[in-house]
C-alpha positions in Angstrom: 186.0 -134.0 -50.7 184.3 -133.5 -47.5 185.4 -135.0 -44.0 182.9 -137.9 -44.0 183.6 -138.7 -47.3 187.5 -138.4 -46.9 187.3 -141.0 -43.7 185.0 -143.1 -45.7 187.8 -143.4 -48.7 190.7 -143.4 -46.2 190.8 -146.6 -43.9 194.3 -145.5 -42.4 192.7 -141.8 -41.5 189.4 -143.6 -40.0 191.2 -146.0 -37.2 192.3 -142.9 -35.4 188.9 -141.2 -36.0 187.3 -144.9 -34.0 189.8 -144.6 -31.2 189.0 -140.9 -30.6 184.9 -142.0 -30.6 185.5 -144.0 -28.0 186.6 -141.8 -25.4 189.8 -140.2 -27.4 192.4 -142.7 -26.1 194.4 -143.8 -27.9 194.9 -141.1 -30.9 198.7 -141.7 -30.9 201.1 -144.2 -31.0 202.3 -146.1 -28.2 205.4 -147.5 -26.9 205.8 -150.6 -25.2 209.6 -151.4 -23.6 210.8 -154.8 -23.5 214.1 -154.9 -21.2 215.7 -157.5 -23.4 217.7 -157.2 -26.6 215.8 -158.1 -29.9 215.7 -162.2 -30.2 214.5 -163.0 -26.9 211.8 -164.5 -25.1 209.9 -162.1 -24.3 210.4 -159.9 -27.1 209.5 -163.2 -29.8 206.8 -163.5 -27.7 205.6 -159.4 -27.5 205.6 -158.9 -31.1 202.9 -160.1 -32.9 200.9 -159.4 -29.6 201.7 -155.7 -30.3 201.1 -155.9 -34.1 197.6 -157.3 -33.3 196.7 -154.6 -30.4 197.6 -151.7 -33.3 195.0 -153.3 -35.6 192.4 -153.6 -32.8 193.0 -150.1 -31.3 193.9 -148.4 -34.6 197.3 -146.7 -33.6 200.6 -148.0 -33.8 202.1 -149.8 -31.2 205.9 -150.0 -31.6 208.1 -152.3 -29.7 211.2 -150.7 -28.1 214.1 -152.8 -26.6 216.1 -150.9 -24.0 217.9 -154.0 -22.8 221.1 -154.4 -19.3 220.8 -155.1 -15.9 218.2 -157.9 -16.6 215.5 -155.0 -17.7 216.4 -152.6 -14.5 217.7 -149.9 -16.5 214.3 -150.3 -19.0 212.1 -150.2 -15.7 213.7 -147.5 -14.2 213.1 -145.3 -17.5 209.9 -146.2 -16.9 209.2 -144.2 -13.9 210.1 -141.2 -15.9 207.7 -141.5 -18.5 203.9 -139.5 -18.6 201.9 -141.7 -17.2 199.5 -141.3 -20.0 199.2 -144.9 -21.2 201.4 -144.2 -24.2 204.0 -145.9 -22.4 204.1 -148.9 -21.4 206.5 -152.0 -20.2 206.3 -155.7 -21.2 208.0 -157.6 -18.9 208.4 -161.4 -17.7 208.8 -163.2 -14.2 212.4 -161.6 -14.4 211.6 -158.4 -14.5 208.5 -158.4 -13.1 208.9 -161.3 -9.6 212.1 -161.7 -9.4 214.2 -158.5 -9.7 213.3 -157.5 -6.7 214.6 -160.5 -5.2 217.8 -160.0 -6.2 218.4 -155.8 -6.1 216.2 -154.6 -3.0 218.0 -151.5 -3.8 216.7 -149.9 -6.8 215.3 -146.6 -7.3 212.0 -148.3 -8.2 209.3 -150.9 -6.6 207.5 -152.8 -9.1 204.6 -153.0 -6.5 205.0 -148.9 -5.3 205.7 -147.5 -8.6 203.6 -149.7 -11.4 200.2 -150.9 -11.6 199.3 -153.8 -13.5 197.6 -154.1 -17.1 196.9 -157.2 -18.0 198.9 -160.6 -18.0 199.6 -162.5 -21.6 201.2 -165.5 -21.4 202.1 -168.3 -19.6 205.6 -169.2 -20.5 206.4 -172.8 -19.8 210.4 -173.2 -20.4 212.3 -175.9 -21.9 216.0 -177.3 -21.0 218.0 -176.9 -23.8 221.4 -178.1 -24.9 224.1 -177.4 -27.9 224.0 -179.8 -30.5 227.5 -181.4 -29.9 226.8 -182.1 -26.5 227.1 -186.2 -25.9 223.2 -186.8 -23.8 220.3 -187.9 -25.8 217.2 -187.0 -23.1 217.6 -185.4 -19.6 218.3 -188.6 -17.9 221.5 -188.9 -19.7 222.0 -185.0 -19.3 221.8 -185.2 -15.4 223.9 -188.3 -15.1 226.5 -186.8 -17.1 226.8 -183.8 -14.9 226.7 -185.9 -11.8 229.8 -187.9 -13.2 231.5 -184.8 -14.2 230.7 -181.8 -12.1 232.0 -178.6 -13.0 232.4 -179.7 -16.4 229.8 -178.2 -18.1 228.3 -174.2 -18.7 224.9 -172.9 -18.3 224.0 -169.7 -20.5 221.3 -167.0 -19.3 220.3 -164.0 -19.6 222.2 -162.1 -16.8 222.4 -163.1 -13.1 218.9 -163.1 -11.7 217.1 -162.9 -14.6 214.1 -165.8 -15.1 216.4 -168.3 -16.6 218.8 -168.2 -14.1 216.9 -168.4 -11.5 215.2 -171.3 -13.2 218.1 -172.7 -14.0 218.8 -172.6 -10.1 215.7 -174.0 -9.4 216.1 -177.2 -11.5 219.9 -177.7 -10.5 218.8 -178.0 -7.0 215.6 -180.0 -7.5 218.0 -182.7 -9.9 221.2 -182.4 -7.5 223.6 -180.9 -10.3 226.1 -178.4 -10.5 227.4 -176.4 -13.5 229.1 -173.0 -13.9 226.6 -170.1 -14.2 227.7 -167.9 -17.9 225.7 -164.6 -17.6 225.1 -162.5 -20.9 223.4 -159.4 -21.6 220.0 -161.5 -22.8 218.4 -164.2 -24.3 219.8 -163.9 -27.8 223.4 -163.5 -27.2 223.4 -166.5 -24.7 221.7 -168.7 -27.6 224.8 -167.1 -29.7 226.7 -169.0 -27.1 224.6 -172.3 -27.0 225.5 -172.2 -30.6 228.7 -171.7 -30.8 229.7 -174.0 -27.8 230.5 -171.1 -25.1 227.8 -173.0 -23.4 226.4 -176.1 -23.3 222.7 -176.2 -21.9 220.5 -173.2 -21.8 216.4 -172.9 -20.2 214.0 -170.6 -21.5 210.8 -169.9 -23.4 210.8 -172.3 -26.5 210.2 -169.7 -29.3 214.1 -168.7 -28.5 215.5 -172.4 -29.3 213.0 -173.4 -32.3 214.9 -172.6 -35.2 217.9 -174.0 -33.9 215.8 -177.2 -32.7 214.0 -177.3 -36.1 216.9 -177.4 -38.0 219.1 -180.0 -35.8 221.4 -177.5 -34.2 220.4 -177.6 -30.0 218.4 -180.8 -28.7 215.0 -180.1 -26.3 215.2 -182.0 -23.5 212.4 -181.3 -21.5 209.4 -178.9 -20.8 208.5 -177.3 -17.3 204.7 -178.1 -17.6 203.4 -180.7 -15.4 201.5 -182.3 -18.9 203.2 -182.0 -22.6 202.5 -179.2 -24.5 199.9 -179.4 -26.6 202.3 -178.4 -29.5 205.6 -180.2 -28.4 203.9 -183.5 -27.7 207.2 -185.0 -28.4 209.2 -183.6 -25.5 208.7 -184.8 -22.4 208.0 -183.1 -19.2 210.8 -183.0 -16.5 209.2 -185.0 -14.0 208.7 -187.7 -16.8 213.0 -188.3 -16.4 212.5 -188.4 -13.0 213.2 -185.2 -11.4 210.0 -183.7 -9.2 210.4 -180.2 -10.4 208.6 -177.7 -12.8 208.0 -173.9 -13.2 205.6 -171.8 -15.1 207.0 -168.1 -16.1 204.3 -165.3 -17.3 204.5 -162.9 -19.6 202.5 -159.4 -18.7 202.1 -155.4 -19.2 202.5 -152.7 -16.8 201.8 -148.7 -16.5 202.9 -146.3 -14.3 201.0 -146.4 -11.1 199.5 -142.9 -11.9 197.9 -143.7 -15.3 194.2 -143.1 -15.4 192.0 -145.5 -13.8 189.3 -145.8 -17.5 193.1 -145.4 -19.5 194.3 -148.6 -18.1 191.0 -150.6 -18.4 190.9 -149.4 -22.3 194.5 -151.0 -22.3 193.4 -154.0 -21.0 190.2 -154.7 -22.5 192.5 -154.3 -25.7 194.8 -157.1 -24.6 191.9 -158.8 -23.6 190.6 -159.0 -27.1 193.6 -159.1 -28.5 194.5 -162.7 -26.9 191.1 -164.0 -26.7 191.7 -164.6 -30.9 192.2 -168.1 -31.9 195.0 -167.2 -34.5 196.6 -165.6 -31.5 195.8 -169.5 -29.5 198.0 -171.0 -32.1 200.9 -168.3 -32.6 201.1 -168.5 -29.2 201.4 -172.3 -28.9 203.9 -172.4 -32.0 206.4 -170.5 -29.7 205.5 -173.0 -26.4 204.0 -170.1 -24.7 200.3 -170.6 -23.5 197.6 -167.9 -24.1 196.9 -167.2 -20.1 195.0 -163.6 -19.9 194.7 -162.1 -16.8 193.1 -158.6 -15.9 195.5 -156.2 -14.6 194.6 -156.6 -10.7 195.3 -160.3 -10.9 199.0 -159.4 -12.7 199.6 -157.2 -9.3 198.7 -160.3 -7.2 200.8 -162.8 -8.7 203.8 -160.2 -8.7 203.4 -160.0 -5.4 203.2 -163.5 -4.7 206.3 -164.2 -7.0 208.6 -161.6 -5.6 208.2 -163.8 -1.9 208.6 -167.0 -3.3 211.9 -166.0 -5.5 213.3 -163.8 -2.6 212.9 -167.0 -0.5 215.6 -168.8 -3.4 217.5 -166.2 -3.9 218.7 -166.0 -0.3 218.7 -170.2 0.4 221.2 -169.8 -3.0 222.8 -166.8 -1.7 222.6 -165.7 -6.0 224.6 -162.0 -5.6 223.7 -159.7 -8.3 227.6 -158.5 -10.1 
């Protein structure tokens, strides 16, 4: 059998052979780091995006989860890595406005060190609590707190990360207090929720929805200024009276040094990839929002993020342990 003929009769042996015609990257797979255990927000969200961006670019493109320090210790890896575009990092507002925020310190700078790649998602987060816990809708949830302060847990991912700083957002906005639980992620802290370690969690709603579905943590509200177009059932924050909402993202970075016509065949891939319809609904069935963004716009709102969440992190004097 000749090579044309061997492509032709081998679909698995052409993708490569596509990817290579168009300017021989990729011809490999690649990696993309999540800094989160397996279960959590961004990594519900991140795979089927990756599993889509393998079809489209004819490699595999394998999710890794190097999860501590609220993704620092992923990030940091990062900067070791060839930048080659065969690594890359998937990261939220965490990891990607906020960490900064919190440890001006670290051996990397998300703004010196990375470049952006193209922005995903737009994450609205919902306020969750455990299933036992005696509030029917937020209203009940806040007054409650206010007649008992101190009474009551919140469960996050680790101090600093998105939901915690969230989380401090909202208490201030609503005039509540609680005691801040930190675990190692997303997935252990909804172990938590669960199990009654905690009793009200916030995060992207793909996390909480087969708890929710099957009776075991109540929704109470949703960050969005409008309903989702999924959730129309749960209301919006300021609907129980409280003048607060946030919006987290979801996006992918590189190594500053990866090759200018590398990074735009990344993100013309994500591009495509989230520009699918099926992709529209996945999305929405997790309460995430399709919100593409080219690379250079990702850079811009890290920037603007890391300001606005160094700004709360000193008014709440939030010190990293």
């Amino acid at each position: 059998m000749n090579r044309r003929s061997l492509l032709l009769a081998t679909p698995a042996l052409a993708m490569p052979a596509i990817a290579r015609a168009q300017g021989g990257f990729p011809d490999r797979p690649i990696r993309v780091i999540i800094g989160y255990p397996a279960g959590g927000g961004t990594d519900v969200v991140g795979r089927p995006i990756m599993t889509r961006l393998s079809e489209h670019l004819g490699v595999p493109v394998v999710v890794e989860n190097r999860a501590g320090a609220n993704g620092n210790i992923a990030m940091e890896h990062m900067t070791r890595v060839e930048p080659d575009g065969y690594t890359l990092f998937m990261g939220d507002a965490g990891n990607l406005g906020i960490t900064h925020a919190l440890y001006p310190s670290l051996p990397f700078d998300t703004q010196r060190d990375f470049v952006g790649v193209a922005q995903l998602t737009a994450g609205p987060v919902v306020l969750v609590i455990g299933g036992g816990v005696p509030a029917r809708d937020l209203a009940e949830w806040t007054a409650l707190l206010k007649s008992r302060p101190e009474a009551f847990n919140f469960g996050s991912a680790g101090v600093g990360s998105g939901p915690h700083l969230f989380y401090e957002s909202w208490r201030r906005a609503a005039g509540v207090s609680m005691t801040h639980v930190p675990y190692r992620g997303t997935g252990p802290a909804l172990v938590g929720l669960l199990a009654g370690d905690v009793h009200m969690m916030i995060g992207n709603y793909g996390v909480f929805r087969g708890a929710h579905e099957a009776g075991r943590v109540k929704v109470l509200a949703i960050s969005t200024p409008a309903r989702h177009p999924n959730l129309p059932d749960i209301p919006t924050v300021r609907e129980a009276g409280t003048d607060w909402g946030v919006i987290g993202f979801n996006g992918i970075i590189a190594p500053r040094r990866i090759a200018p016509e590398r990074r735009q065949r990344l993100e013309d891939g994500f591009r495509h990839v989230m520009s699918q319809p099926e992709m529209r609904e996945q999305m929405h069935g997790f309460g995430s929002l399709v919100d593409f963004a080219p690379g250079a716009d990702l850079d811009r709102r890290m920037a603007a993020e890391r300001e606005s969440w160094t700004r709360l992190v000193r008014e709440a004097n939030i010190q990293p342990e």
